[in-house]
C-alpha positions in Angstrom: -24.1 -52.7 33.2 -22.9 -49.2 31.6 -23.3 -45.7 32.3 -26.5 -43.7 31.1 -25.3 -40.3 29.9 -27.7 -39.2 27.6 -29.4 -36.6 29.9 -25.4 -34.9 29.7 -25.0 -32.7 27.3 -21.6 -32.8 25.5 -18.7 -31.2 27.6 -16.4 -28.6 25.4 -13.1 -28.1 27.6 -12.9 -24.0 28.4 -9.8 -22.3 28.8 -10.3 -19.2 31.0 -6.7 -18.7 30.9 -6.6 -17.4 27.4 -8.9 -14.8 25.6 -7.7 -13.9 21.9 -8.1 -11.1 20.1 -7.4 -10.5 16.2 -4.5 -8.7 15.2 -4.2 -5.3 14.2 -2.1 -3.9 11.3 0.9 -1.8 12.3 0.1 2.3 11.2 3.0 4.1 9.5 1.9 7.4 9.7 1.8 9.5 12.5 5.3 8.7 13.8 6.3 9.9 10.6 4.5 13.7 10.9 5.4 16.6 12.3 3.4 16.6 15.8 1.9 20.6 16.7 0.9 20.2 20.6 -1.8 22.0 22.4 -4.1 22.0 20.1 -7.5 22.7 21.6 -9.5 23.2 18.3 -7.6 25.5 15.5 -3.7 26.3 14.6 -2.0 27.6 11.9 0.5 26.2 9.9 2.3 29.0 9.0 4.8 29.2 5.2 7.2 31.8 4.2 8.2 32.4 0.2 10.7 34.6 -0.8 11.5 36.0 -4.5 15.6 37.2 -4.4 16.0 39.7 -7.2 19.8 39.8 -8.8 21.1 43.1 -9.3 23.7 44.1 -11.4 26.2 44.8 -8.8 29.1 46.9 -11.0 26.9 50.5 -9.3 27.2 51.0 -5.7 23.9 52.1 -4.5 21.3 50.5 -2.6 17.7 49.5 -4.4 15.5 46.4 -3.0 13.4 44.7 -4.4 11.4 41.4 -3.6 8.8 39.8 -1.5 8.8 38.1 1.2 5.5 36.3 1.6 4.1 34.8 4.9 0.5 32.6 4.6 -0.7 29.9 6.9 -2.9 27.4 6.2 -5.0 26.3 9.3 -5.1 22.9 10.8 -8.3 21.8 12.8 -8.3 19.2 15.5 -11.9 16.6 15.7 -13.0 16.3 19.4 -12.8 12.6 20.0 -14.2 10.4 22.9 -15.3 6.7 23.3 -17.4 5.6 26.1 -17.9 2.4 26.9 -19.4 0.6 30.1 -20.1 -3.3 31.0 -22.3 -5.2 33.4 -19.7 -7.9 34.6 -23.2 -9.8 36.1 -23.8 -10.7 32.5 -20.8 -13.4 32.5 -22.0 -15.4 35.3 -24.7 -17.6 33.1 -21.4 -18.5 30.7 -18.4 -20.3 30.8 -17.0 -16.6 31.3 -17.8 -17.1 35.0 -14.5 -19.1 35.3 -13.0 -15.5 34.7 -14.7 -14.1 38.2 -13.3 -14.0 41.1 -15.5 -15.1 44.4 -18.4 -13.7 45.8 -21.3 -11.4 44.4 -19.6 -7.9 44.3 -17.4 -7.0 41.4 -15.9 -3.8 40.9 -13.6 -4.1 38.0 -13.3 -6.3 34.7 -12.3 -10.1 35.3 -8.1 -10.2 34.5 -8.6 -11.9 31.6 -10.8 -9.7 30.2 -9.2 -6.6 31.2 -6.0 -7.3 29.6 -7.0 -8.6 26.4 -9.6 -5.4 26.1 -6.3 -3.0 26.9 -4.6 -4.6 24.2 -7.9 -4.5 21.7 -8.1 -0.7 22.5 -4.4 0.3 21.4 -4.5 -1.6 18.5 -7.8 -0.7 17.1 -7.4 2.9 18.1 -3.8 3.0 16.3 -5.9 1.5 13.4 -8.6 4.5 13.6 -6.1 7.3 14.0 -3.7 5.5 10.8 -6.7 5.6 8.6 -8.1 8.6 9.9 -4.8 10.5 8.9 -5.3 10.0 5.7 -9.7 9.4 4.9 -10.9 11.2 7.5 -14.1 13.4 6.2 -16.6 15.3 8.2 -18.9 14.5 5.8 -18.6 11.1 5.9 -21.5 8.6 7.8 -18.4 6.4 9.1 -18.1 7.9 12.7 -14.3 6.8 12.8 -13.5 9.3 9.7 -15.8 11.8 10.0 -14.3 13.7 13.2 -11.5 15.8 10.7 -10.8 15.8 7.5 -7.8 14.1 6.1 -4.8 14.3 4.2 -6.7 13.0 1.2 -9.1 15.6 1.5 -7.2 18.3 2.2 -4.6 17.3 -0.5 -6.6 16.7 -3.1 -8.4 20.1 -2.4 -5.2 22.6 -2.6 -4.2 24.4 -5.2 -0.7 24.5 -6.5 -0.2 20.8 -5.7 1.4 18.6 -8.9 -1.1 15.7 -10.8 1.3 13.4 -11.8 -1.8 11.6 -14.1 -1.4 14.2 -16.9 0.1 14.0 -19.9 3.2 15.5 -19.2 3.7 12.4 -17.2 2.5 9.7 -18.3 1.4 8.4 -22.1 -2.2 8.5 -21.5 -4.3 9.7 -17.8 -5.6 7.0 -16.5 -9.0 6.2 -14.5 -8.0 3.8 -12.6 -4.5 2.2 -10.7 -4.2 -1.5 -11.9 -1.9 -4.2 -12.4 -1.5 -3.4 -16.3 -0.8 0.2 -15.4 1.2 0.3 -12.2 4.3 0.3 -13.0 3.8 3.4 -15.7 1.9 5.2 -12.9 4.7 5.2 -10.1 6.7 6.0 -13.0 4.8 9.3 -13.4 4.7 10.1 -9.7 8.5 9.7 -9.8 9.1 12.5 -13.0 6.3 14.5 -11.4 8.4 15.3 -8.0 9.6 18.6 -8.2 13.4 18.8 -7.9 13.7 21.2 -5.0 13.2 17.5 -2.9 14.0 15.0 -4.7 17.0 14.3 -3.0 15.4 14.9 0.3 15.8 12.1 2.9 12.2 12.7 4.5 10.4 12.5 1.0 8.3 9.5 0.3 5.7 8.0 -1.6 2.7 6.8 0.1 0.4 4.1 -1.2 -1.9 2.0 0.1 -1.1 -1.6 1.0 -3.3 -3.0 -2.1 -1.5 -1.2 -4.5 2.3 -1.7 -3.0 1.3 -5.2 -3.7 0.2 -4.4 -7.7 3.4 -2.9 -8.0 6.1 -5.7 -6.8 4.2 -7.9 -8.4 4.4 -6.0 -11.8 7.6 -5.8 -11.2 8.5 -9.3 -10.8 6.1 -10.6 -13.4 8.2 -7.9 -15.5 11.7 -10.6 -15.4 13.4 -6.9 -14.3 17.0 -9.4 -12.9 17.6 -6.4 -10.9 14.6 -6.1 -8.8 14.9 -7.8 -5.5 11.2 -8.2 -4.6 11.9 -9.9 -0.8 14.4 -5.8 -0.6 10.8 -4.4 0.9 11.4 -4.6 4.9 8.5 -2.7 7.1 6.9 -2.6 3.8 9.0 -0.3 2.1 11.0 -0.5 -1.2 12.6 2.2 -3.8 11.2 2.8 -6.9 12.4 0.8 -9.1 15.8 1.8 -10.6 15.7 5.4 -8.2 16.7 6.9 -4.6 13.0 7.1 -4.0 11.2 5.6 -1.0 7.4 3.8 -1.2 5.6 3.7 2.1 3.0 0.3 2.0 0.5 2.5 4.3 -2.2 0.8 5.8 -4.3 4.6 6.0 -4.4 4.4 2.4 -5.5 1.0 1.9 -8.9 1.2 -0.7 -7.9 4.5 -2.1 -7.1 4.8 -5.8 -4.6 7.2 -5.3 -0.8 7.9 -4.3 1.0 10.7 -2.7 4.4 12.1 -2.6 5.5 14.2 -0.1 8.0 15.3 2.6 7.1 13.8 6.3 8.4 17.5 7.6 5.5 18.8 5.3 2.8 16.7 7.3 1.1 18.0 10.5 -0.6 16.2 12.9 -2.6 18.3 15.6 -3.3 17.0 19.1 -3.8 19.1 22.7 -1.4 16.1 24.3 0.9 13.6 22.9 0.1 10.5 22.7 -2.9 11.7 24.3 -5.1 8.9 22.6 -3.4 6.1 24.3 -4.5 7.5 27.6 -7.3 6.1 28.5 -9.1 5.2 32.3 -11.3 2.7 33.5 -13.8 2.8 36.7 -16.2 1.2 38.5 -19.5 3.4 39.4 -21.2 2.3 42.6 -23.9 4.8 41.2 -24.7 2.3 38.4 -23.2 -0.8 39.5 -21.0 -1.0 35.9 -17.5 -1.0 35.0 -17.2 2.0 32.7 -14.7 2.9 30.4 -13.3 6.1 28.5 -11.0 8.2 26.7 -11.1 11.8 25.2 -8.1 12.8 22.3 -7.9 16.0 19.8 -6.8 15.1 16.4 -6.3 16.7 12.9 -3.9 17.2 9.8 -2.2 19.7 7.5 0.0 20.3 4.9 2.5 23.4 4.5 3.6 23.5 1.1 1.4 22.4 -1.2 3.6 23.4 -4.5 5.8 20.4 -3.2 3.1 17.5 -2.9 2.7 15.3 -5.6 -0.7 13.0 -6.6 -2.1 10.7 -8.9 -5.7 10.3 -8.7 -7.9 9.4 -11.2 
């Protein structure tokens, strides 16, 4: 005799222990900027210019001359929420009923669940604000960018800043970043920084994660002895044969375009630190769901626009 299992269907081991999720890049950004709190919908970024006249000072006398200049340029936050809600009835006809804990009534999300959902919200959110930062558009149809306008936007729409693809920089402008032309164009961003920060600590390049890549490997397919291409820790390297630093920025990634600037020359709006990491979960007897939320105030500026470099094409 043998067993008859043919009415069985075939049994797949679970594991309710575990519940992956997929990882999330790590945004370079906002830690970077300079943070303006209480922020509840419009600030100004204030700049001062001065023009110091010499004298000839062999006369006594006293004649002054001279401006002192005081603008602002005004930063405005997006009005953020996500609301989210779950019936935890809906896992009971699944193998997700090995999450539940006994008896009909549930008024939270299974453990499993709830943890791997915290950790799925910080890192996606980090995501949103990283890319945000930099191609956010309010006239966008992408829902995640279209809360404030960016620093692409905004940057690219000042007057004063410095195109490093022009002729003064570079050979020939170019309409488009490649692999052939790379290494020419961070070239051009480099002699295009004005000198007044050149030597400043805080100033860095910023490109997006495809194009970091284009340019260590133009570099090493370049046989430059010199260049250490594994020297890029955190995604960050010099340009090649200089003092200056290139960000590999996640916000940027898909945008044919790099940007040199000061951190102390980017603003990031918000009513409350860290404010979009706050977030609250509750059960409502009203509805029987598990309902979740979170409200945050973002938005960017720049101060001195004379001082910002770009190459876009």
């Amino acid at each position: 005799m043998a067993f008859n299992v043919t009415a069985l269907s075939a049994y797949t081991k679970t594991n309710e222990n575990v519940l992956l999720h997929r990882s999330f890049f790590e945004p370079k950004t906002a830690s970077r900027m300079q943070i303006l709190t209480g922020v509840k919908s419009t600030i100004q970024v204030p700049a001062l210019t001065d023009s110091l006249i010499w004298q000839n000072g062999d006369a006594c006398g006293f004649t002054a001359s001279g401006d002192t200049t005081i603008s602002a340029r005004v930063l405005t936050v997006g009005r953020v929420k996500v609301n989210k809600e779950w019936c935890v009835n809906d896992l009971e006809t699944k193998y997700t009923q090995l999450l539940l804990s006994p008896g009909s009534n549930y008024d939270a999300l299974p453990g499993g669940i709830d943890a791997a959902f915290v950790e799925t919200i910080l890192g996606t959110t980090k995501e949103n604000v990283e890319t945000a930062i930099w191609q956010g558009d309010t006239t966008s149809w992408n829902s995640q960018l279209k809360q404030f306008d960016g620093l692409v936007k905004i940057i690219n729409a000042a007057s004063g800043t410095v195109q490093a693809n022009a002729t003064a920089f570079i050979a020939t402008a170019v309409t488009a970043i490649t692999a052939a032309n790379i290494i020419s164009v961070v070239q051009a961003i480099y002699q295009a920084i004005p000198v007044e920060i050149l030597d400043k600590a805080d100033l860095n390049v910023y490109m997006g994660v495809g194009t970091f890549r284009l340019y260590q490997t133009a570099l090493t397919n370049a046989n430059l002895f010199n260049f250490i291409p594994t020297d890029n820790a955190l995604g960050q390297m010099k340009i090649h044969g200089t003092n200056v630093n290139i960000v590999s920025t996640p916000g940027l990634t898909g945008v044919n375009a790099i940007y040199a600037l000061r951190d102390s020359n980017m603003f990031l709006g918000v009513d409350l630190e860290n404010e979009q990491e706050a977030f609250k979960f509750w059960y409502s007897e009203d509805f029987d769901l598990v309902r979740f939320k979170y409200r945050t105030k973002l938005g960017v500026q720049v101060s001195q626009v004379q001082e910002i470099v770009k190459f876009t094409v």
